[in-house]
MIDO-23286 format. One record per residue: chain; residue in three letters; x, y, z of N, C-alpha, C, O in turn. Coordinates in steps of 0.02 Angstrom, whole numbers. Layout:
N
{A,ala,{X,Y,Z},{X,Y,Z},{X,Y,Z},{X,Y,Z}}
...
***
This chain:
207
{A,unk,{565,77,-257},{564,14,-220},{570,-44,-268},{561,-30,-327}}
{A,unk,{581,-100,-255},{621,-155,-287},{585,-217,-245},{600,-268,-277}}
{A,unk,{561,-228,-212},{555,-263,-178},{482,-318,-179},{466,-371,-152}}
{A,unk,{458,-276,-221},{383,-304,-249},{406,-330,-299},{363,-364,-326}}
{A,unk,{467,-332,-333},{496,-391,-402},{503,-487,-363},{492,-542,-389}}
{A,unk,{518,-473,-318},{533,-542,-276},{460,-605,-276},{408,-595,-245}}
{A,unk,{471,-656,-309},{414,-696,-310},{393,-726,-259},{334,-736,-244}}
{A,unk,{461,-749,-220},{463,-784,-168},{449,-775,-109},{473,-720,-94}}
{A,unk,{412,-809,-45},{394,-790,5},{415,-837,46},{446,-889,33}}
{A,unk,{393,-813,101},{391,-857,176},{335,-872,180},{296,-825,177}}
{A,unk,{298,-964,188},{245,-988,184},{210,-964,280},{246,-976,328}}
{A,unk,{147,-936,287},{135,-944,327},{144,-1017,398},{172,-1070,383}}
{A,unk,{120,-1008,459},{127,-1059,513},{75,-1094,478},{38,-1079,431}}
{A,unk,{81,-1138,510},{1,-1206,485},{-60,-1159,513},{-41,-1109,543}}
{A,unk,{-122,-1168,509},{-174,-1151,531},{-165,-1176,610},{-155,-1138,658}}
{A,unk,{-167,-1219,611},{-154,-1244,692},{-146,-1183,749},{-182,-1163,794}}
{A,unk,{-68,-1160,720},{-61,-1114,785},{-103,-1078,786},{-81,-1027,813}}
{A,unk,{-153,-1071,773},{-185,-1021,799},{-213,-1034,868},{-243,-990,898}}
{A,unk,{-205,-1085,889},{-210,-1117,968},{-147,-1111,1004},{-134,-1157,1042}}
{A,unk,{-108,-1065,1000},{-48,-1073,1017},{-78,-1006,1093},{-108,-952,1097}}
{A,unk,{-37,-1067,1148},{-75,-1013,1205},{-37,-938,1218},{12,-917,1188}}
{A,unk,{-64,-913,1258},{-51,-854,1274},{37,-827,1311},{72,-779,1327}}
{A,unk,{33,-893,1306},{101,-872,1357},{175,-861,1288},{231,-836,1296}}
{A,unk,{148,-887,1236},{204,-885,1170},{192,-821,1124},{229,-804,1077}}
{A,unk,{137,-789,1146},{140,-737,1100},{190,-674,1124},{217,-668,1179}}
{A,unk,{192,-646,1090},{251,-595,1100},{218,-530,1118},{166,-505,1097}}
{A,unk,{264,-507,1164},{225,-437,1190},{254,-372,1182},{311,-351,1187}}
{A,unk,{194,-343,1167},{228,-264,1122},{255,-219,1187},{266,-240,1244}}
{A,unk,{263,-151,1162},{291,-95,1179},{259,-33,1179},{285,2,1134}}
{A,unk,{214,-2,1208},{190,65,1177},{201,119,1209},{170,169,1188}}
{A,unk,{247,128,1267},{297,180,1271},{284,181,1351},{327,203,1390}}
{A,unk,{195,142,1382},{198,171,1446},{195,101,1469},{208,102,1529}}
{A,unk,{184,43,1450},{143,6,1462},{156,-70,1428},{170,-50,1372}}
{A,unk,{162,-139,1422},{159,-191,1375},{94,-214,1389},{57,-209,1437}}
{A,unk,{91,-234,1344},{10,-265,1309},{34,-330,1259},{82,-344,1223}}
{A,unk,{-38,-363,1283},{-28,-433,1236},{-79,-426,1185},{-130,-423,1220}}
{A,unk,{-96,-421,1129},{-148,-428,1088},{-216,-476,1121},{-276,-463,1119}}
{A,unk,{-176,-544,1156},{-237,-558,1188},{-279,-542,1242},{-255,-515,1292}}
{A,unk,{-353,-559,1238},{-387,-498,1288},{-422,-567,1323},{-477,-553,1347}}
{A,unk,{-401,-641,1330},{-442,-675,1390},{-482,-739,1370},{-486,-799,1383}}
{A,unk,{-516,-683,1325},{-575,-702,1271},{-576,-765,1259},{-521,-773,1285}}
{A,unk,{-591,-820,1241},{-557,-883,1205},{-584,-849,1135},{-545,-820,1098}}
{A,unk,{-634,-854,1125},{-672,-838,1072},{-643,-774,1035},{-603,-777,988}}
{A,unk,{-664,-729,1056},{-597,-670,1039},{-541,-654,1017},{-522,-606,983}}
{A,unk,{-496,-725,1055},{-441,-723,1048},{-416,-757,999},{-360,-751,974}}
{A,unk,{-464,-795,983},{-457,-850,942},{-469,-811,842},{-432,-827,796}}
{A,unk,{-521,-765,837},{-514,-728,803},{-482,-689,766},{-484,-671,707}}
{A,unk,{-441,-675,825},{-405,-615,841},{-330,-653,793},{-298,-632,744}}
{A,unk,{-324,-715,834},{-260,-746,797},{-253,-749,739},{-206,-738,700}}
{A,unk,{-343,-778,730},{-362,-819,654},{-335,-778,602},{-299,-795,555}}
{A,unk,{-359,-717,619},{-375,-660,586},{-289,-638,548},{-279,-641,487}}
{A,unk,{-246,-620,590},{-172,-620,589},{-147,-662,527},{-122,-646,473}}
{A,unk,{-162,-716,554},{-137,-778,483},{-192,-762,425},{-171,-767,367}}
{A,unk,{-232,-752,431},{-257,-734,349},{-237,-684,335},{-227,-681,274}}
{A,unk,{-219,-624,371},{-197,-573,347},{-117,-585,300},{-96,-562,246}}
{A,unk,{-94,-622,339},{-21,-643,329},{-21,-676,263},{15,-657,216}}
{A,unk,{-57,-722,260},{-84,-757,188},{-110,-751,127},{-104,-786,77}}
{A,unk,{-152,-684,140},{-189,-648,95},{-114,-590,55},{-97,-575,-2}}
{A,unk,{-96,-578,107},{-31,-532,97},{22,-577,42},{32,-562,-17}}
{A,unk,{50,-631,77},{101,-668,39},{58,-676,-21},{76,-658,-77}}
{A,unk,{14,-698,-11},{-22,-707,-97},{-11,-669,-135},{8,-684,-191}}
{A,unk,{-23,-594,-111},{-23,-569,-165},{45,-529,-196},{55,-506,-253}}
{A,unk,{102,-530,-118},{163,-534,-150},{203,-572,-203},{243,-549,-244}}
{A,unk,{184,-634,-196},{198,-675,-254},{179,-655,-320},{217,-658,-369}}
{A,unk,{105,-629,-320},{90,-617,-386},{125,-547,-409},{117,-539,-470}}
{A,unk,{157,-499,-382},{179,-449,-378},{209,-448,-447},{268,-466,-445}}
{A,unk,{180,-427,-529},{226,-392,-561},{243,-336,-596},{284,-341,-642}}
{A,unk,{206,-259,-577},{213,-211,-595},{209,-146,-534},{181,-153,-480}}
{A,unk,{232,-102,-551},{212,-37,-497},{142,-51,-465},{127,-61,-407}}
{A,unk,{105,-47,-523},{33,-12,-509},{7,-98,-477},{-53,-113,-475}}
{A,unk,{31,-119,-467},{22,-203,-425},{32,-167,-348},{-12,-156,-306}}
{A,unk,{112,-151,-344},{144,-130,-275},{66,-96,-249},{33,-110,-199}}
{A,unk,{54,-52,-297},{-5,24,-258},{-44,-24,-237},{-40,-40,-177}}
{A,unk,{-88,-57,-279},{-142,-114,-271},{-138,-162,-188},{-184,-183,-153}}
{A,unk,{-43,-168,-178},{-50,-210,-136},{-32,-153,-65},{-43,-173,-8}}
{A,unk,{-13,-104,-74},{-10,-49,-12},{-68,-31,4},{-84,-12,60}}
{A,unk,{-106,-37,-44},{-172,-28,-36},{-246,-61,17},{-295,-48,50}}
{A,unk,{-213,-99,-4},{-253,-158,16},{-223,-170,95},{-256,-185,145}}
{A,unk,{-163,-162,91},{-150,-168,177},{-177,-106,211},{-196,-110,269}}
{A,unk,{-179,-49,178},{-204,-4,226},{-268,-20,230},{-275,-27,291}}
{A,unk,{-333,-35,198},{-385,-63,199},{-399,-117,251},{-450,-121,286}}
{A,unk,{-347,-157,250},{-341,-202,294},{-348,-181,358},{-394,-204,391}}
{A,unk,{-299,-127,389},{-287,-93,438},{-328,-73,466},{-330,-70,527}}
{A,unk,{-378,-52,422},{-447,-10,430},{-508,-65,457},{-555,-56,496}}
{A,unk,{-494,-106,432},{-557,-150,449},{-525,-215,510},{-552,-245,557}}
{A,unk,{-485,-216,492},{-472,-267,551},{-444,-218,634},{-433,-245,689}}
{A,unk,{-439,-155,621},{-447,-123,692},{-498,-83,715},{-495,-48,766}}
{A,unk,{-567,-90,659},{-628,-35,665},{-613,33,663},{-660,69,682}}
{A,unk,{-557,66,644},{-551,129,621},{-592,168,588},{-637,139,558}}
{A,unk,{-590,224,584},{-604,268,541},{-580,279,474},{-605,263,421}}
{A,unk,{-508,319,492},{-467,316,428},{-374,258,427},{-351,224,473}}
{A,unk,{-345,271,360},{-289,228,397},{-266,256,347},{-303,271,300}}
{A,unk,{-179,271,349},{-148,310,322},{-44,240,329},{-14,210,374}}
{A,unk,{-38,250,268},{38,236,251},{40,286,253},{-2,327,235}}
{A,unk,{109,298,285},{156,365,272},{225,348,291},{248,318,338}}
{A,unk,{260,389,218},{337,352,221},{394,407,254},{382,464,273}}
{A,unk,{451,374,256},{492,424,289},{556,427,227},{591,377,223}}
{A,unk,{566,472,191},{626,458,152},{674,506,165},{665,554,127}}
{A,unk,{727,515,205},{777,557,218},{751,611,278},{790,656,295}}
{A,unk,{715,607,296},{684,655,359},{601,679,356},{563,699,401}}
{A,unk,{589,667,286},{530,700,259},{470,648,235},{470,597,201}}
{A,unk,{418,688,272},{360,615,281},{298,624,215},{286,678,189}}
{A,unk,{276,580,203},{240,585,127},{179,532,158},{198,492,201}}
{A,unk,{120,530,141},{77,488,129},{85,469,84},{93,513,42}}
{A,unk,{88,405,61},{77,367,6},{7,337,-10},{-18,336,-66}}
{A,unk,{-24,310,51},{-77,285,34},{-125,315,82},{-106,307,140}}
{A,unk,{-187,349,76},{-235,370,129},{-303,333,116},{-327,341,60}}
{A,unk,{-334,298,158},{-406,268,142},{-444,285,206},{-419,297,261}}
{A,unk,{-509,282,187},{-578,272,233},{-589,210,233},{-559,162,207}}
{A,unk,{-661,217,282},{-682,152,298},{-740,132,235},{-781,86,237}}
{A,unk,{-728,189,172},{-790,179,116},{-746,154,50},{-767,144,-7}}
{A,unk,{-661,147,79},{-608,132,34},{-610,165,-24},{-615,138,-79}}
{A,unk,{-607,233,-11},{-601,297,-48},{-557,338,13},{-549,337,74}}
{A,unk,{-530,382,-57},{-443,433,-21},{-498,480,31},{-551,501,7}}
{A,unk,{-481,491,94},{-516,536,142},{-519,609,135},{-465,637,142}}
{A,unk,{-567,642,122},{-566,740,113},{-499,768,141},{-461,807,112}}
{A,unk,{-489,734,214},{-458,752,257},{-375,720,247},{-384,659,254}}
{A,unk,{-317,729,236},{-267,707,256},{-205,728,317},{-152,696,319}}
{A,unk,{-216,777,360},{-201,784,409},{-182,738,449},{-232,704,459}}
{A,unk,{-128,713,486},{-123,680,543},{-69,702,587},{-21,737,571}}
{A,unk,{-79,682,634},{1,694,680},{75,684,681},{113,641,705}}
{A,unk,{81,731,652},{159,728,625},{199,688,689},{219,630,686}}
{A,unk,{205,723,737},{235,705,817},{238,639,822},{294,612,825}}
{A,unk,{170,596,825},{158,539,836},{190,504,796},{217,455,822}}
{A,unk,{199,514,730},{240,463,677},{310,486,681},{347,449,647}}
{A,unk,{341,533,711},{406,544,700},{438,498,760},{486,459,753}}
{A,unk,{401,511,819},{389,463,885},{402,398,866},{461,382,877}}
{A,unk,{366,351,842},{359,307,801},{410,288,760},{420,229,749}}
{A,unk,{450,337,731},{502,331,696},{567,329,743},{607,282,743}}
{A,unk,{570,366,768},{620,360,801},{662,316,855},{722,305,863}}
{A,unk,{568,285,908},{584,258,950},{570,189,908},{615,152,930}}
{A,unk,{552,170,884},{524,92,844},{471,62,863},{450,11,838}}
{A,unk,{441,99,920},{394,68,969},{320,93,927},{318,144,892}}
{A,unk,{258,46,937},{193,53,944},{173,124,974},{203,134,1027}}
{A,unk,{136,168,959},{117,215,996},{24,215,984},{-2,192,933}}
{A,unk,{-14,244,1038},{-82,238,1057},{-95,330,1079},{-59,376,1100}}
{A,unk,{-148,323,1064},{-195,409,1099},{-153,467,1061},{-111,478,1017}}
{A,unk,{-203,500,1120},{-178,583,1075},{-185,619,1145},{-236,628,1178}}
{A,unk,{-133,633,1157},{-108,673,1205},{-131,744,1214},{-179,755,1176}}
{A,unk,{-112,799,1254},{-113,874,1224},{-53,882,1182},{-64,915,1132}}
{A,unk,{-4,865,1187},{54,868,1124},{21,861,1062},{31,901,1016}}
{A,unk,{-23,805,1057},{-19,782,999},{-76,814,959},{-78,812,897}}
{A,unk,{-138,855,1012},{-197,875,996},{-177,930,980},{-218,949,938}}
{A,unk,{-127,982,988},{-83,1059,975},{-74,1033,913},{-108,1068,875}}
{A,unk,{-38,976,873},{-2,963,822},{-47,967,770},{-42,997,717}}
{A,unk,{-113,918,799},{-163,903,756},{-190,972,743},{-183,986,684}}
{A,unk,{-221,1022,780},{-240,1055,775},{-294,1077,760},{-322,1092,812}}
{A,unk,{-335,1091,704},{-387,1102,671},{-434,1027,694},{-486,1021,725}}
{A,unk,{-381,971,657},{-407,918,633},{-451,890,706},{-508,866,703}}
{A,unk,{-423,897,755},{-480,883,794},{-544,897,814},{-580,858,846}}
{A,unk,{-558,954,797},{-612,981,797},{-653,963,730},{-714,956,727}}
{A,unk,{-622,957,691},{-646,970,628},{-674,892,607},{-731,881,585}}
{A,unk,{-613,829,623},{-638,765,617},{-635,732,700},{-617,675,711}}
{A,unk,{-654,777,749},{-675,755,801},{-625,703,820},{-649,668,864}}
{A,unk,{-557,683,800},{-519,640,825},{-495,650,879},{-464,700,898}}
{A,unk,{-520,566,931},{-487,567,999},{-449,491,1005},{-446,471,1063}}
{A,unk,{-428,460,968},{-394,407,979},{-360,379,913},{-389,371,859}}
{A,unk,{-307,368,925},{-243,352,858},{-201,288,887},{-194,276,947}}
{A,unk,{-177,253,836},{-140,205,841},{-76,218,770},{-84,251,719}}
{A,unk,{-17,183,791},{43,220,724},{92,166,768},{115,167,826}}
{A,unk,{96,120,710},{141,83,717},{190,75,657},{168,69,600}}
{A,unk,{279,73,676},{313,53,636},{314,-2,575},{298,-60,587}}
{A,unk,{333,19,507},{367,-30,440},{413,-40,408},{438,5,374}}
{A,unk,{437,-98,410},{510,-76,370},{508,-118,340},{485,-166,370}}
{A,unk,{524,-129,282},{519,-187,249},{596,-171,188},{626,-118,175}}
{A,unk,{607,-240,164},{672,-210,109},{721,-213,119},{736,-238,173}}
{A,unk,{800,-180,55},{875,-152,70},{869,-102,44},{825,-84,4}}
{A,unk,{930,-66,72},{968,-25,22},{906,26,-10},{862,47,27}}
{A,unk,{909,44,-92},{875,89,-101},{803,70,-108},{763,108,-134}}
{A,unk,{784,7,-83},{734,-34,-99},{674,-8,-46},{615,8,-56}}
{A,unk,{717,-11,17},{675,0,65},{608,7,79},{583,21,24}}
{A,unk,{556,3,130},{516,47,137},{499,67,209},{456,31,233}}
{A,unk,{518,109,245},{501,137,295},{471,183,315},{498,237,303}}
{A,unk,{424,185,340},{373,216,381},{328,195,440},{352,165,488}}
{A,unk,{280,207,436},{222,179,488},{151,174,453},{140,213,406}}
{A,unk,{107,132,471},{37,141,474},{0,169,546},{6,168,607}}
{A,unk,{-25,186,513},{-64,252,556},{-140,227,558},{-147,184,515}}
{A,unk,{-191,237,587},{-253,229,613},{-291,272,655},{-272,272,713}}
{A,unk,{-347,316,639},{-369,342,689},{-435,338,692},{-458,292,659}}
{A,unk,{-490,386,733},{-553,341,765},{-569,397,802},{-524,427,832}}
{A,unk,{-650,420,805},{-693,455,858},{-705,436,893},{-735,382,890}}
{A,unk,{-695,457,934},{-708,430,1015},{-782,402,1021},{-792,355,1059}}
{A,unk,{-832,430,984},{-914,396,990},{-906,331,947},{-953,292,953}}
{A,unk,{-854,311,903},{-864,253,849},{-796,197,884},{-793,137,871}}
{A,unk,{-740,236,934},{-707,173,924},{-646,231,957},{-619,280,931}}
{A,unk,{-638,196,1029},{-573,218,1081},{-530,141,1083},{-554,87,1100}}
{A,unk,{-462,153,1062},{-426,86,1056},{-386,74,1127},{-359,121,1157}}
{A,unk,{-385,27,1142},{-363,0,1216},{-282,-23,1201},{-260,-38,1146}}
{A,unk,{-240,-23,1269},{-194,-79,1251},{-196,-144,1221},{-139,-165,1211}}
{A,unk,{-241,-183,1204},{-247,-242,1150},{-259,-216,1097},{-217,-227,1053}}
{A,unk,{-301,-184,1084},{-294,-151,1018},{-237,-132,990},{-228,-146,931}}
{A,unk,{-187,-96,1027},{-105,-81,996},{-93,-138,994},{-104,-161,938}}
{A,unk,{-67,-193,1048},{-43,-243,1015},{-55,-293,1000},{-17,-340,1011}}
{A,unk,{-148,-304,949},{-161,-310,910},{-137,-282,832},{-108,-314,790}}
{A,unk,{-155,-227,829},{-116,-190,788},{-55,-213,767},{-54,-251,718}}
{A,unk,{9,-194,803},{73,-210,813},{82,-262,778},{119,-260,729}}
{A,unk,{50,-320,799},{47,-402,787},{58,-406,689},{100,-429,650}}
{A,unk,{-10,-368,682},{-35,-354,617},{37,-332,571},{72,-363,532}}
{A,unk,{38,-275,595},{101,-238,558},{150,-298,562},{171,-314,507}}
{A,unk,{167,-322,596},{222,-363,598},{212,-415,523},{250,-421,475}}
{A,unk,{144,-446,538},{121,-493,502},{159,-468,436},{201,-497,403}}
{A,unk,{131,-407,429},{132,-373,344},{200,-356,339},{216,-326,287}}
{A,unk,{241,-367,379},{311,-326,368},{335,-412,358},{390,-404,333}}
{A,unk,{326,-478,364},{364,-548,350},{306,-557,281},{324,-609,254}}
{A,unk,{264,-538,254},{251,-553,192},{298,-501,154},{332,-519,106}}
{A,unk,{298,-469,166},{324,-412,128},{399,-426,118},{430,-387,82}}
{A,unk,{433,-481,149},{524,-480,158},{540,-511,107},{599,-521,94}}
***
């Protein structure tokens, strides 16, 4: 990848919008259903926005400073971390797609240490890949795929949304991935496109 050499960014919106009403935000896709990230809330929602633009900001920051590999890891890093805490997850997983074949690159917990476990649903991210869309839950398709892992890390709710960022051999495509026990954290349609929102965020720092 090549793309972490670039100093230059796109300056975030003013703080302001984050009052920007409901009717301008953009609405996702998650295969059954559209969803708005916002849930009503003022307060909530307002968070919820806030939250987006710092993410976005914190991100461009540290693209700018971007000048070695082990920077790039530092900053893949940190978005999956991100992922993790700004959707109450469990675990959160980069995983790339290079020619058909899927790789984790980055796996974290919520103790921001690599997880025992790296298992996830292949199905769901190929899904994801293919269609471009947000995807939510775990189906029986997806609980066959998982297999073990549900029993084993009790997973009943996933989120895996598309990344692309880059050219040419620069690229980076895949998805972030998110998942969650049903006793700690079942994600709703705002939650995906919450999520969604997010990823987006990180895919215009990242250009």
């Amino acid at each position: 990848m090549a793309f972490w050499r670039k100093k230059e960014s796109k300056q975030p919106e003013p703080r302001a919008a984050a009052k920007s009403s409901p009717e301008k935000v953009p609405a996702v896709q998650d295969g059954t259903d559209t969803a708005r990230f916002l849930t009503g809330d003022a307060q909530e929602d307002r968070r919820r926005t806030e939250s987006l633009l710092e993410e976005f900001q914190s991100i461009t920051d540290r693209v700018v400073r971007l000048g070695s590999k082990d920077e790039l890891d530092e900053l893949l890093t940190y978005i999956v971390d991100a992922s993790i805490r700004r959707t109450g997850s469990e675990r959160g997983m980069l995983i790339l797609n290079a020619g058909g074949e899927l790789s984790v690159r980055i796996a974290r917990d919520r103790a921001r240490s690599e997880p025992g476990d790296l298992r996830y649903s292949t199905s769901v991210v190929r899904r994801v890949l293919d269609s471009g869309q947000p995807l939510k839950d775990i189906s029986g398709e997806e609980a066959n795929d998982l297999g073990a892992s549900v029993f084993d890390l009790k997973l009943r709710s996933l989120m895996c949304v598309p990344v692309t960022a880059g050219e040419g051999d620069s690229a980076l495509e895949g998805v972030l991935y998110v998942d969650s026990k049903a006793a700690t954290r079942e994600f709703g349609h705002a939650d995906l496109a919450y999520f969604s929102a997010l990823a987006a965020q990180i895919v215009s720092a990242l250009k």
